[in-house]
N, C-alpha and C positions, 0 to 999 in steps of 0.2 A: 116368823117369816118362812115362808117357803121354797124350797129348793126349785127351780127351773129345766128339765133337760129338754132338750129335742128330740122326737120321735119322728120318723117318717112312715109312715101306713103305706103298701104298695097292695090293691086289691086288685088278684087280677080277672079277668073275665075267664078265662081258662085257667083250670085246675095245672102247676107245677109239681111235680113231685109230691101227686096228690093234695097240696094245697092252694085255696087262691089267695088268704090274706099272709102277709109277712111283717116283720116288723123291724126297721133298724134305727139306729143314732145318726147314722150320716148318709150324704148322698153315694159315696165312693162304696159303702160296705154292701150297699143295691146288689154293687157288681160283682161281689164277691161270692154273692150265691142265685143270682139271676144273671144269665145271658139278655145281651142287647137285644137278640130276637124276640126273649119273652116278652120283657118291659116295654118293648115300641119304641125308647126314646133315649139317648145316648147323655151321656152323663154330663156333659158339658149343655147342652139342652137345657137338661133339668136343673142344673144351675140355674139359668135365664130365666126361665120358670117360676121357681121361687126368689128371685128378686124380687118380682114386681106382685106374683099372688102365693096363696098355700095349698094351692089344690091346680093338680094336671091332669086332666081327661082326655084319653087318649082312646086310640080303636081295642087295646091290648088292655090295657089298665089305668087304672085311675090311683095319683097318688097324691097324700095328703102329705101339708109337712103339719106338724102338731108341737102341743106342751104338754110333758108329763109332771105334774105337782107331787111332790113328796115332801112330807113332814123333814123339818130340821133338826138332826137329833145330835146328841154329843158321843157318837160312836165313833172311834178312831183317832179320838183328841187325845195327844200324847202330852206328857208334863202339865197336864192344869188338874187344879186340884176340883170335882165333883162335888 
């Protein structure tokens, strides 16, 4: 079986600190290295957002929420015997 996480894609139409694509786990981490002015859209928003779809286009950037698949592996399993 496969592991599941959340990805968000933020791609933006203007280059940020010389990048346009970024990538984070959660909505709140957006903000933690994009201002509101870059993203267009304020983080309670984009909540509302992905409630109902997975994809926000906007005049600034368009942002995806995603899944990223990873194999299941037994790295970190403490006390079972291998």
């Amino acid at each position: 079986m496969e592991h599941q996480r959340k990805v968000i894609h933020v791609e933006l139409k203007k280059p940020y600190n010389g990048k346009r694509n970024y990538y984070f786990g959660s909505v709140a981490a957006i903000y933690d290295t994009l201002p509101v002015e870059i993203v267009g859209i304020a983080a309670g928003a984009l909540w509302n957002v992905f409630g109902k779809e997975q994809k926000y286009v906007g005049r600034l950037a368009i942002i995806r929420e995603g899944r990223l698949l990873s194999k299941k592996t037994n790295r970190g399993k403490k006390g079972e015997k291998r």
